[in-house]
KEMI-832719 format. One line per 4 residues: number of its first residue (from 1); their letters; for each residue x negated, z negated, y of C-alpha. Coordinates in Angstrom, 3 decimals, padded with zeros to 6 digits. Layout:
# KEMI-832719
NUM) a) X/Z/Y ~ ... .
This chain:
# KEMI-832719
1) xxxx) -007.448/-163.473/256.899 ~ -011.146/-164.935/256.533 ~ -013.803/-164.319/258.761 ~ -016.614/-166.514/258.098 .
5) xxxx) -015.939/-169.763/258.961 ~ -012.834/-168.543/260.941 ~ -009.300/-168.422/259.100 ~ -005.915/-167.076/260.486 .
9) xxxx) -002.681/-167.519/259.085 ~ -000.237/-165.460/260.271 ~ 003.978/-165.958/259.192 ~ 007.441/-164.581/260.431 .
13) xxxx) 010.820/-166.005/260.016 ~ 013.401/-163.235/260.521 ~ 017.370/-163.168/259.810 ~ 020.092/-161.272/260.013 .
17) xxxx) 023.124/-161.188/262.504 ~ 021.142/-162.520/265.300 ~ 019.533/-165.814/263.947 ~ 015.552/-166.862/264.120 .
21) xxxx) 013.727/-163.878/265.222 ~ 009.698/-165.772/265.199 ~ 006.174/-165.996/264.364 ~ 003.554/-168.574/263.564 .
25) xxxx) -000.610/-168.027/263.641 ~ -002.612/-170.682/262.777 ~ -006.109/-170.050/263.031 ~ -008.878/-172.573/262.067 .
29) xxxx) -012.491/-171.867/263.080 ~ -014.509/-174.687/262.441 ~ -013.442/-177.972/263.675 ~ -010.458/-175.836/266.051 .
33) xxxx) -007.101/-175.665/265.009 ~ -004.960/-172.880/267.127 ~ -001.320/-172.680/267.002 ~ 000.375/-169.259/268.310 .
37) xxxx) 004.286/-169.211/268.006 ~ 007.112/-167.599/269.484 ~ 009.419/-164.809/269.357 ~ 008.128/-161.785/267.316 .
41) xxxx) 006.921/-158.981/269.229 ~ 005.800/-161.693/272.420 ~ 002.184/-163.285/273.283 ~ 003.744/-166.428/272.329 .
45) xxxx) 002.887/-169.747/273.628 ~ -000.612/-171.528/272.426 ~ -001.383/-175.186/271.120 ~ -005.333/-175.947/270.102 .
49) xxxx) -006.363/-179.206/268.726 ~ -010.164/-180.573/267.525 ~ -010.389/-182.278/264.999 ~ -013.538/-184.360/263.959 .
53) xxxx) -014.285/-182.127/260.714 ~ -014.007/-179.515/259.304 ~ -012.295/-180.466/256.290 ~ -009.651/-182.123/258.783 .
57) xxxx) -009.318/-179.081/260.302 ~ -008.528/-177.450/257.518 ~ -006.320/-180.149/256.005 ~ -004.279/-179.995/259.434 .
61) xxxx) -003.637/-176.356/259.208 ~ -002.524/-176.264/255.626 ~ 000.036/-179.221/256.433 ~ 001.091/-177.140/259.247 .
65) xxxx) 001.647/-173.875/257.199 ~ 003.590/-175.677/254.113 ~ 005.709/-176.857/256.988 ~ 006.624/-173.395/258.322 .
69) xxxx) 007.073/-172.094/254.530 ~ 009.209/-174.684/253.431 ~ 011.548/-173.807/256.443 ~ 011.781/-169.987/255.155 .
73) xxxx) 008.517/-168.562/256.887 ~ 006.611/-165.775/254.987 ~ 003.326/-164.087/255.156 ~ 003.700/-160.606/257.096 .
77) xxxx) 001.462/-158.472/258.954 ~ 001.896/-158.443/262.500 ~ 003.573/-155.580/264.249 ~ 005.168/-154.138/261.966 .
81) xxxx) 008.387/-155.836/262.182 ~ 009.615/-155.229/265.588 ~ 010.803/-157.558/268.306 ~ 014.681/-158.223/268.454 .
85) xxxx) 016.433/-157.092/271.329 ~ 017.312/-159.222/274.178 ~ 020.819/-159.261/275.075 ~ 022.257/-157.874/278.623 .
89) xxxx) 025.263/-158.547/280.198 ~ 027.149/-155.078/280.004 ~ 030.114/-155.562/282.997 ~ 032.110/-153.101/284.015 .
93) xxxx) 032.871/-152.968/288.111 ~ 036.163/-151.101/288.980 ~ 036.824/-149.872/292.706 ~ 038.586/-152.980/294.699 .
97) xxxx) 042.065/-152.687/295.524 ~ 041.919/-154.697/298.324 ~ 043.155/-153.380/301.941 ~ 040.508/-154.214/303.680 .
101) xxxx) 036.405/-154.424/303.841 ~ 034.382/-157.589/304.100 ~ 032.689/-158.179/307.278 ~ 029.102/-157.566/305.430 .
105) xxxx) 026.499/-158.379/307.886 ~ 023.572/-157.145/305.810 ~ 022.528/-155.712/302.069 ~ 019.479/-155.230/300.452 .
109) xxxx) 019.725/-153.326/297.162 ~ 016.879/-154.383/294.750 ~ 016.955/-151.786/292.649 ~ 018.706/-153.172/289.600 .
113) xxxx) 021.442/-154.756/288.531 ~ 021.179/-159.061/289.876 ~ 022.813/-161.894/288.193 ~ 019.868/-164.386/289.821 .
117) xxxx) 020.997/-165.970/293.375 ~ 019.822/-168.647/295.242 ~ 020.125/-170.102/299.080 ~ 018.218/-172.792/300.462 .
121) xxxx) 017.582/-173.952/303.808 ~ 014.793/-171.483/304.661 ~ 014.763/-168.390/302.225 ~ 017.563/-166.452/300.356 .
125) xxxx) 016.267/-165.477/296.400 ~ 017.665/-162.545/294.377 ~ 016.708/-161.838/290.904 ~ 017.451/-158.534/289.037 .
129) xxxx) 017.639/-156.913/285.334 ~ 014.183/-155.220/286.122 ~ 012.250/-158.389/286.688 ~ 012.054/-158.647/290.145 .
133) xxxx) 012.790/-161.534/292.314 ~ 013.031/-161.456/296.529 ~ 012.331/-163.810/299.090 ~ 014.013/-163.302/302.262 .
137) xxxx) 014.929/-164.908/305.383 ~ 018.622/-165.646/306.464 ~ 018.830/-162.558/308.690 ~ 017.766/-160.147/306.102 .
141) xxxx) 013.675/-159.718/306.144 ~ 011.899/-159.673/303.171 ~ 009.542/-162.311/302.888 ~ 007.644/-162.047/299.635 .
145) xxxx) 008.452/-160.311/295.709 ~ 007.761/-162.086/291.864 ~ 007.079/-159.409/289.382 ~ 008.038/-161.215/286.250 .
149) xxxx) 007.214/-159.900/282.772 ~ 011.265/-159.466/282.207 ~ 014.319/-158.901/283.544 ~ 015.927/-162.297/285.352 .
153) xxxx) 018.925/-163.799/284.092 ~ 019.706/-166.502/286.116 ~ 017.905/-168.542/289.291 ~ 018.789/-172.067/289.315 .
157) xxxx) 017.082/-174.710/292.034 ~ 016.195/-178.465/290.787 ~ 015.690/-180.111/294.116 ~ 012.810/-178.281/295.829 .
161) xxxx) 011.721/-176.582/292.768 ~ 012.944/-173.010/291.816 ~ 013.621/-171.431/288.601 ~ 013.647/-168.003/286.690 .
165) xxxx) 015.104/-167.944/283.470 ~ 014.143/-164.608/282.339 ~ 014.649/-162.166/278.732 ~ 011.058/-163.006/277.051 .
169) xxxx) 012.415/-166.157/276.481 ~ 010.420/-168.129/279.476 ~ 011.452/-169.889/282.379 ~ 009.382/-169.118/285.797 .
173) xxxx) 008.916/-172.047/288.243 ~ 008.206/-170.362/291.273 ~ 007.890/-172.719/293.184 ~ 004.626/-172.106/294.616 .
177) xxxx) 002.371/-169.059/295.558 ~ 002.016/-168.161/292.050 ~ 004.379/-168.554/289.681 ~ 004.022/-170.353/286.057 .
181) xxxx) 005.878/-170.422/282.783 ~ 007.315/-173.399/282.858 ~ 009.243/-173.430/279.471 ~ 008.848/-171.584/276.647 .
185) xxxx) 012.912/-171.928/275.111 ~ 012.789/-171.622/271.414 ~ 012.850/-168.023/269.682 ~ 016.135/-167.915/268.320 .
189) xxxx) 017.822/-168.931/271.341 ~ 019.085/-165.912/273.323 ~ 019.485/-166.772/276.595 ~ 022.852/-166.492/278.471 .
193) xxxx) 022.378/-168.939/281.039 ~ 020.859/-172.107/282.523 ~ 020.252/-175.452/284.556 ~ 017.369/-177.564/285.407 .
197) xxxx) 018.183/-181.279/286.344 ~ 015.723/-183.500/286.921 ~ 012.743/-181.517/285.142 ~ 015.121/-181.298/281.741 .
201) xxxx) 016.328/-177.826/281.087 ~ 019.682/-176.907/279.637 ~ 020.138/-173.720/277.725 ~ 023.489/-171.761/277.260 .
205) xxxx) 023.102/-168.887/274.589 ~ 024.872/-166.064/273.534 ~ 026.219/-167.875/270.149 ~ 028.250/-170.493/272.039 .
209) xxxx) 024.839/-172.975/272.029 ~ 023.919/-175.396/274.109 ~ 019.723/-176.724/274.230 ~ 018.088/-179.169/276.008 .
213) xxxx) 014.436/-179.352/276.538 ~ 012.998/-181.795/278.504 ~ 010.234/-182.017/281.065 ~ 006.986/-181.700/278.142 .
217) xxxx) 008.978/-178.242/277.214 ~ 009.964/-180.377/273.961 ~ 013.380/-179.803/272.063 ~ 015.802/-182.937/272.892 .
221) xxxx) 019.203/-182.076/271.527 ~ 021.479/-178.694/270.809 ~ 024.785/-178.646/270.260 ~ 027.027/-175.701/268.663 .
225) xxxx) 030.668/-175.372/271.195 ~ 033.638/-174.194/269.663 ~ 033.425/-170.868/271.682 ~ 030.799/-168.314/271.841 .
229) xxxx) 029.307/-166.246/274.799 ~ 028.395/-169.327/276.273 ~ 028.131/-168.120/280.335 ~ 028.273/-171.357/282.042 .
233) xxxx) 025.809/-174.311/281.931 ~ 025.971/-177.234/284.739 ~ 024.354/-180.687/284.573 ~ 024.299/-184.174/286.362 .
237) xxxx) 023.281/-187.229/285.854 ~ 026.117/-188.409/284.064 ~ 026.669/-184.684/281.934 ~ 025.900/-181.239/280.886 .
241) xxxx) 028.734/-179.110/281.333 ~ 028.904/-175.918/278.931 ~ 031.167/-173.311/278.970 ~ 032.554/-170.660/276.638 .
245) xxxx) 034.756/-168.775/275.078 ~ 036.409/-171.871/274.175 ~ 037.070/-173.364/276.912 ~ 034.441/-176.375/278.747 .
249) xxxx) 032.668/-178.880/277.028 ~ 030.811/-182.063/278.572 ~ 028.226/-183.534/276.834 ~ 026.349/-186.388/277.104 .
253) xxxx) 022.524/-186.159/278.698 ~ 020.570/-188.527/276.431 ~ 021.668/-187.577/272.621 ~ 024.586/-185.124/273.221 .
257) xxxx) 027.612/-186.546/271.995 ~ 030.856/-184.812/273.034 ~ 032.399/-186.570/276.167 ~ 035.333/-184.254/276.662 .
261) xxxx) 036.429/-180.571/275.817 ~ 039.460/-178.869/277.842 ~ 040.663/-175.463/277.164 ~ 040.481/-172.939/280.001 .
265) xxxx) 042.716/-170.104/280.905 ~ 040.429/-167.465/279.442 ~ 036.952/-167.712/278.137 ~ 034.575/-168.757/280.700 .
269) xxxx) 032.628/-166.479/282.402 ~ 030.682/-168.105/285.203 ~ 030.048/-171.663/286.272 ~ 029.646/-173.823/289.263 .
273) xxxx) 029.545/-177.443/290.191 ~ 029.897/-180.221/292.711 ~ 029.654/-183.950/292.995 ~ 033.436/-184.478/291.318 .
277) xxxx) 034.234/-181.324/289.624 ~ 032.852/-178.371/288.001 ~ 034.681/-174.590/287.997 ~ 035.215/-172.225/285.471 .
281) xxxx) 035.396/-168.477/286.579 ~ 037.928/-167.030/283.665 ~ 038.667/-163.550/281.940 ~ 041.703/-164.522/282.362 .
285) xxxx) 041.891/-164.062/285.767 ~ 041.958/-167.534/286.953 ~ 039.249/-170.123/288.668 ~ 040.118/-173.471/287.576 .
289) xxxx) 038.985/-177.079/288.622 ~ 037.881/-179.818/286.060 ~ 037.249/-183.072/286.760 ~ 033.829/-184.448/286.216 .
293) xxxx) 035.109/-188.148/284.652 ~ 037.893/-186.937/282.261 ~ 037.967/-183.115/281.755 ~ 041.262/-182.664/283.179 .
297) xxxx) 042.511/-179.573/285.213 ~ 043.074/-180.800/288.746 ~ 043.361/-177.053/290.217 ~ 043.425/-172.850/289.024 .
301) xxxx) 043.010/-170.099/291.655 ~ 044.870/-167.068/291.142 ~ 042.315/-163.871/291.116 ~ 044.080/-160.141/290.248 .
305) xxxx) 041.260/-159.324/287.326 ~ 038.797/-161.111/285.429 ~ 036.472/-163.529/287.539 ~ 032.832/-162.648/287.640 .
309) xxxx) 031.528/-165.396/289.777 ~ 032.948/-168.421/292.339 ~ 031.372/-171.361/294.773 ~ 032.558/-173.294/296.962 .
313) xxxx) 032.090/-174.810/300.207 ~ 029.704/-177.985/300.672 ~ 033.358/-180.474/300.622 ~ 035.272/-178.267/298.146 .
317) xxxx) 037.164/-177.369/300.901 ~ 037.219/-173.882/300.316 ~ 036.577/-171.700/297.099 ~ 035.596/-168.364/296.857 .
321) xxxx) 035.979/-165.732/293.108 ~ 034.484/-162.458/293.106 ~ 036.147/-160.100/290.002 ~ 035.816/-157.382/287.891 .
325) xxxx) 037.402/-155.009/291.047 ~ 034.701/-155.254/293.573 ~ 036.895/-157.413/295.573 ~ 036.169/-161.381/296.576 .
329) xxxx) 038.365/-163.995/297.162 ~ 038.775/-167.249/299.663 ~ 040.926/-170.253/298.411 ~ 041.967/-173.657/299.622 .
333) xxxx) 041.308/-176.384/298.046 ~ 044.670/-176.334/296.423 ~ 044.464/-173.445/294.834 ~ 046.214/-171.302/298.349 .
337) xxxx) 045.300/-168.002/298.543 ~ 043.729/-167.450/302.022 ~ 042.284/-163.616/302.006 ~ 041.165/-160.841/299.322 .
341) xxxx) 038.708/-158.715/300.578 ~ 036.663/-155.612/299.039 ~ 032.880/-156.313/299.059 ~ 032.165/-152.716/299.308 .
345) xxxx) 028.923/-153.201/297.015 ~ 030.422/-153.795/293.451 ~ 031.305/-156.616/291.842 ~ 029.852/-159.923/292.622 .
349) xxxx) 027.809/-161.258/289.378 ~ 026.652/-164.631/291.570 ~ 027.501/-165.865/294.985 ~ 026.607/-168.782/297.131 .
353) xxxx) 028.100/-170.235/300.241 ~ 026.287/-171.620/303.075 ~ 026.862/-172.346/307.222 ~ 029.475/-170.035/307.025 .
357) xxxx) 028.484/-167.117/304.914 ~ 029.201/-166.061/301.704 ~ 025.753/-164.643/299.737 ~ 026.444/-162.515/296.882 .
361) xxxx) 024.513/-160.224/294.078 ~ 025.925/-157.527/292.759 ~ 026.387/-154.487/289.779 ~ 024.540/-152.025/292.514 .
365) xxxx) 022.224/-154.405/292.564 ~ 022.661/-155.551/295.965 ~ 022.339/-158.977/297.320 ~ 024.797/-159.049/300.049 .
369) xxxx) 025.543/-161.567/303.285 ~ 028.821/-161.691/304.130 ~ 030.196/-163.847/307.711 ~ 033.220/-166.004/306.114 .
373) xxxx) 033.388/-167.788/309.116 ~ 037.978/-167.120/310.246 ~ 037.083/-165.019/313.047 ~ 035.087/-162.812/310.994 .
377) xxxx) 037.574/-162.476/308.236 ~ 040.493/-162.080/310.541 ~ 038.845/-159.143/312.275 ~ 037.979/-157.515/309.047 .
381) xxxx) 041.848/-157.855/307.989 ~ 042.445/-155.942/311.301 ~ 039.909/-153.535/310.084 ~ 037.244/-154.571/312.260 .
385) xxxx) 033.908/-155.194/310.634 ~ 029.779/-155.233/311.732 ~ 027.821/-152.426/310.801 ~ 025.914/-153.324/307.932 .
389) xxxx) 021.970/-153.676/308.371 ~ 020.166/-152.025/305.292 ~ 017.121/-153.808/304.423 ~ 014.455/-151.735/303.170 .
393) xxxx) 011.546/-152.984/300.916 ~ 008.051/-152.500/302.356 ~ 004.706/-151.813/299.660 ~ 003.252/-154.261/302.166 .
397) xxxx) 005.659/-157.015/300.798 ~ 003.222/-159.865/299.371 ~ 003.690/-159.691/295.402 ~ 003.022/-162.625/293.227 .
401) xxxx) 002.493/-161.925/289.210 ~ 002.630/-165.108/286.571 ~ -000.465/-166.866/286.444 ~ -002.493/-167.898/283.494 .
405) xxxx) -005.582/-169.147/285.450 ~ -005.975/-171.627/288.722 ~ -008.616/-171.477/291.144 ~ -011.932/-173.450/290.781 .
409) xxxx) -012.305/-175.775/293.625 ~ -015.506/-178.510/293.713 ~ -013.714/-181.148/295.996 ~ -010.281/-182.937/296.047 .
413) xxxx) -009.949/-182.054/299.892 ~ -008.055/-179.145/299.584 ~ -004.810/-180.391/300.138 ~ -003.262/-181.382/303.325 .
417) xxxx) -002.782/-185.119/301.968 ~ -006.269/-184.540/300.247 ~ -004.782/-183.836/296.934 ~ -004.048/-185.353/293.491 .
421) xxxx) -006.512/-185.600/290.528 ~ -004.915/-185.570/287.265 ~ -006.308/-184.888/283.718 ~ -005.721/-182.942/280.400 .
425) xxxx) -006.299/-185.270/277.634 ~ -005.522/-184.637/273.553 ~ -002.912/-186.627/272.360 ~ -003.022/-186.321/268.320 .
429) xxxx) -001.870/-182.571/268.374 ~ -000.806/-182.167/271.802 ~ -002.109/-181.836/274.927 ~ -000.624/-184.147/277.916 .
433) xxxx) -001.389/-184.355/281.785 ~ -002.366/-188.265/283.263 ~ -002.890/-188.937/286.736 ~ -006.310/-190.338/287.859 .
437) xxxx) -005.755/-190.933/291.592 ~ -005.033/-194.383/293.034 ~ -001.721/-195.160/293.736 ~ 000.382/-193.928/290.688 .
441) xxxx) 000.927/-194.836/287.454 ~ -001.819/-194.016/284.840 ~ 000.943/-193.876/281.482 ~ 003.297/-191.426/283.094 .
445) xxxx) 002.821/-187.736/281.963 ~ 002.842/-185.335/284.157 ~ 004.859/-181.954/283.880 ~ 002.340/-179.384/284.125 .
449) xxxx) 002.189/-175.384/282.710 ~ 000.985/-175.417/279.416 ~ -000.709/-171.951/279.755 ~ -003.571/-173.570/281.685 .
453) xxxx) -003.541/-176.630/280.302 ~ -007.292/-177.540/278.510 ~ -008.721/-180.636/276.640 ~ -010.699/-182.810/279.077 .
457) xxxx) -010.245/-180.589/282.461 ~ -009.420/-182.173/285.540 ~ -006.837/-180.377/288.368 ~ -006.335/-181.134/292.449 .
461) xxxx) -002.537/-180.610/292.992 ~ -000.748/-180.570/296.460 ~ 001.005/-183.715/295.701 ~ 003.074/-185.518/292.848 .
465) xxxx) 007.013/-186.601/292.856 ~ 008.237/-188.952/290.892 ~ 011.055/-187.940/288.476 ~ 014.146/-190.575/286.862 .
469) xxxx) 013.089/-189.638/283.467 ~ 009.776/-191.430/284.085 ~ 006.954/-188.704/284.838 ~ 005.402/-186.590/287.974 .
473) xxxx) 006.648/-183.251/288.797 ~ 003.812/-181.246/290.545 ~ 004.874/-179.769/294.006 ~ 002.405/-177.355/295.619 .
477) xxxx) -001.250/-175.675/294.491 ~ -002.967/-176.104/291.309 ~ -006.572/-176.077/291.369 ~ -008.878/-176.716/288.551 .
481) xx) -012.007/-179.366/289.537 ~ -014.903/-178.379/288.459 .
C-alpha cells in the first residue's frame, strides 16, 4: 500500500497442524522505518528505526521484507485470516474420595478457573482463565485486581519481581502499580508454562518445546524434548528443567545442550523445584524426586489418581500432591504417606506452602488457604474443621490495566532515593535503555518495556538492581523526564 511518501507492507506466515500462526508490517514513511509483528489477529509488538535518508529507508525495509519472504511469508490482507486459537487446559475434577475435609480456613472464588499462584511474604496472588489476577493479604482481604488482556496461565516470581504469563502470547511484570508487557514470546509458541530466572525467561509449549528469551526479550536458544504437552518448566543457575510427556529434561542455561533426561512414571503434569531437586507431578499417579546434579530418582509419592499439582516445604521436609479427585496429599520426605484429605473446592491446579499453610487454586476457581500445621490436620481427621471465611470481591477493589504510557514528571526527585535517570538510545535497528546517573555502569543495558520505549527520551525509575547476566532490572515507578 502507497500513500504518498508513506509505504506499508503487510505479510502472514500461516501453517497447518499448529505451527507459525504470524504477521509482519513494515511501513516506511520518509526517513521512518516501522516494524509491527506478532501473532495474527494481535496488536503485535512495534520496532521504529531512522534512518539518515530516504533511500536508506527504503533500502532497509526491502532487506527486511526479502527476509520474511524467503522464510515462507506472503502478501495478505489483514483480517481476513483469523487468529489461531489459544490452547486451554481442559481437566476434569472428580468428587474426592477422601474421609475427611481439609481444615480450609478461607476461599475466595475468582470467578474462573486459576492455574496462576503465588505467596510471598506480604500478599497472596491468584490468576484465572478470565484474565484476572488478585492481590490479597494472608488472612484473606483483597488488596488490589490486574485486568489483563487474556486469560493467565501461570504466575511465576523472579526475586521481587512478579510475572503473568498470559494467552496473547505476553508476559505481565506486575511488579509495580501498573503493570507492563514485559515479553512478547514468539508467535508460534503456544504457551503451556513458564519461569523467569534472573530476568531470562523460559518457555514450555504445548509441542513438547522449550524457549529461552533473555532479559532484551531476544530469542537465546529452543530446544524440541522427546515428549509433548510440555507442563513443567523450572530453572537455576546451573539448569532449566523441562518436563513432558517424556519424562524430564535438564538443559544447560547458556546454549542448551542436554545435561540429563530421566523418564518419569507418567507424563509430567506439573512442576516444582528446590535448591537440590526438582518434582514431577505424574498422570501416572505418582510425585517423584530428581536430583538436580545427575537426573536420578531419589524419591516417588504415591497419589490415588493423576497429580495436578505438588510443593513442598521450605527443607523438603514435607511434600504435598493435589489430584484429579479433589483430594490433597501430605508426604514425608521419603515418600511416607502422612494424610489424604478432600479440599472441598475441586481439584488443586497450583499450590504453595508457607508458615504452615498450604495455598491452593482450583477448577471452581477458588484460591484456597488451608492450616497444615498437625494439630489442624489431626482435628480435621477427627472431623473437626474451621468454618470457612468467604471472601467477597468489592467494585471498590483498586484495578490496574497494562500500561502503554508513563507519567510526565519535570524533576528526578520523585523517588524516595531521588530516582534513576536512564535513556533510550538507537542502536542500529534497535532500541536499548543506558543509565545516566552517577554511580552505575554506563555500557550495561537496562531491561525496560519496550511498549514505551522511544529514541532519545529520558525516564526517572524508583531504583535499579543489578542482575548476573550483566544489566539493571528496574524495580519501582517509571516516569518519563521531560
Amino acid at each position: 500500500m502507497t500513500q504518498g511518501d508513506r509505504t506499508q507492507t503487510y505479510l502472514e506466515l500461516s501453517q497447518e497442524g499448529g505451527g507459525a500462526h504470524k504477521f509482519y508490517e513494515v511501513t516506511v514513511e520518509g526517513t521512518v522505518v516501522s516494524v509491527r509483528y506478532g501473532r495474527i489477529g494481535a496488536a503485535g509488538q512495534l520496532q521504529t528505526s531512522t534512518f539518515p535518508t530516504v533511500q536508506k529507508a527504503q533500502a532497509a525495509a526491502a532487506k527486511k521484507i526479502g527476509e520474511k519472504v524467503r522464510k515462507g511469508y506472503a502478501p495478505a490482507v489483514q483480517g481476513q485470516r483469523a487468529p489461531r486459537p489459544v490452547t486451554r487446559r481442559q481437566v476434569a475434577s472428580a468428587p474426592s474420595r477422601a474421609r475427611s475435609v481439609a481444615p480450609v480456613l478461607w476461599r475466595f472464588r475468582t470467578g474462573s478457573p486459576s492455574f496462576g499462584i503465588h505467596i510471598d511474604e506480604d500478599r497472596c496472588w491468584v490468576g484465572n482463565q478470565a484474565g484476572d489476577v488478585y492481590t490479597l493479604g494472608h488472612s484473606g482481604e483483597i488488596l488490589a485486581r490486574y485486568a489483563l488482556p487474556d486469560g493467565v496461565k501461570c504466575l511465576v516470581a523472579d526475586d521481587f519481581w512478579i510475572y503473568a504469563g498470559c494467552d496473547d502470547g505476553k508476559v505481565y511484570d506486575l511488579s509495580s502499580k501498573l503493570p507492563f508487557a514485559a515479553y512478547d514470546i514468539a508467535a508460534d509458541v503456544d504457551i503451556f508454562w513458564l519461569d523467569i530466572h534472573e530476568g531470562v525467561l523460559n518457555v514450555a509449549d504445548r509441542a513438547g518445546g522449550l524457549t529461552v528469551i533473555d532479559h532484551e526479550d531476544e530469542y537465546q536458544w529452543s530446544r524440541k524434548s522427546n515428549g509433548a504437552h510440555a507442563w513443567m518448566v523450572r530453572a537455576d543457575e546451573d539448569a532449566v528443567y523441562h518436563g513432558h510427556q517424556g519424562g524430564v529434561t535438564a538443559y544447560a542455561p547458556d546454549g542448551g545442550g542436554e545435561l540429563w533426561h530421566t523418564r518419569t512414571q507418567g507424563g509430567v503434569l506439573f512442576g516444582w523445584q528446590e535448591d537440590r531437586a526438582v518434582y514431577a507431578g505424574t498422570a501416572r499417579h505418582t510425585v517423584q524426586r530428581l536430583s538436580k546434579a545427575t537426573g536420578l530418582i531419589e524419591a516417588t509419592y504415591r497419589c490415588d489418581d493423576p497429580v495436578y499439582s505438588c510443593a513442598t516445604s521450605p527443607d523438603g521436609r514435607h511434600v504435598f500432591a493435589g489430584d484429579s479427585a479433589s483430594s490433597v496429599y501430605c508426604f514425608d520426605a521419603d515418600g511416607t504417606r502422612l494424610w489424604k484429605l478432600s479440599t472441598g473446592n475441586g481439584s488443586a491446579l497450583s499450590m504453595q506452602y508457607r508458615d504452615e499453610k498450604l495455598y491452593m487454586v482450583t477448577t471452581d476457581g477458588s484460591l484456597v488457604c488451608v492450616d497444615a500445621s498437625p494439630s489442624a490436620v489431626s482435628a480435621a481427621e477427627s472431623g473437626s474443621v474451621p468454618t470457612a471465611v468467604d471472601i467477597k470481591y468489592s467494585s471498590a477493589t483498586p484495578t490496574y490495566t497494562p500500561a502503554t504510557t508513563v507519567a510526565e514528571v519535570h524533576t528526578v526527585s520523585v523517588a524516595p532515593a531521588g530516582g534513576v535517570v536512564v535513556e533510550c538510545v538507537q542502536e542500529g535497528a534497535r532500541l536499548r535503555v543506558h543509565v545516566i546517573s552517577d554511580g552505575y555502569e554506563p555500557s550495561w543495558n537496562v531491561q525496560f518495556p519496550r511498549g514505551i520505549r522511544q529514541a532519545g527520551a529520558r525516564y526517572v525509575v524508583d531504583a535499579l538492581h543489578p542482575a548476573a547476566g550483566g544489566f539493571y532490572r528496574v524495580r519501582g515507578e517509571i516516569r518519563r523526564l521531560v
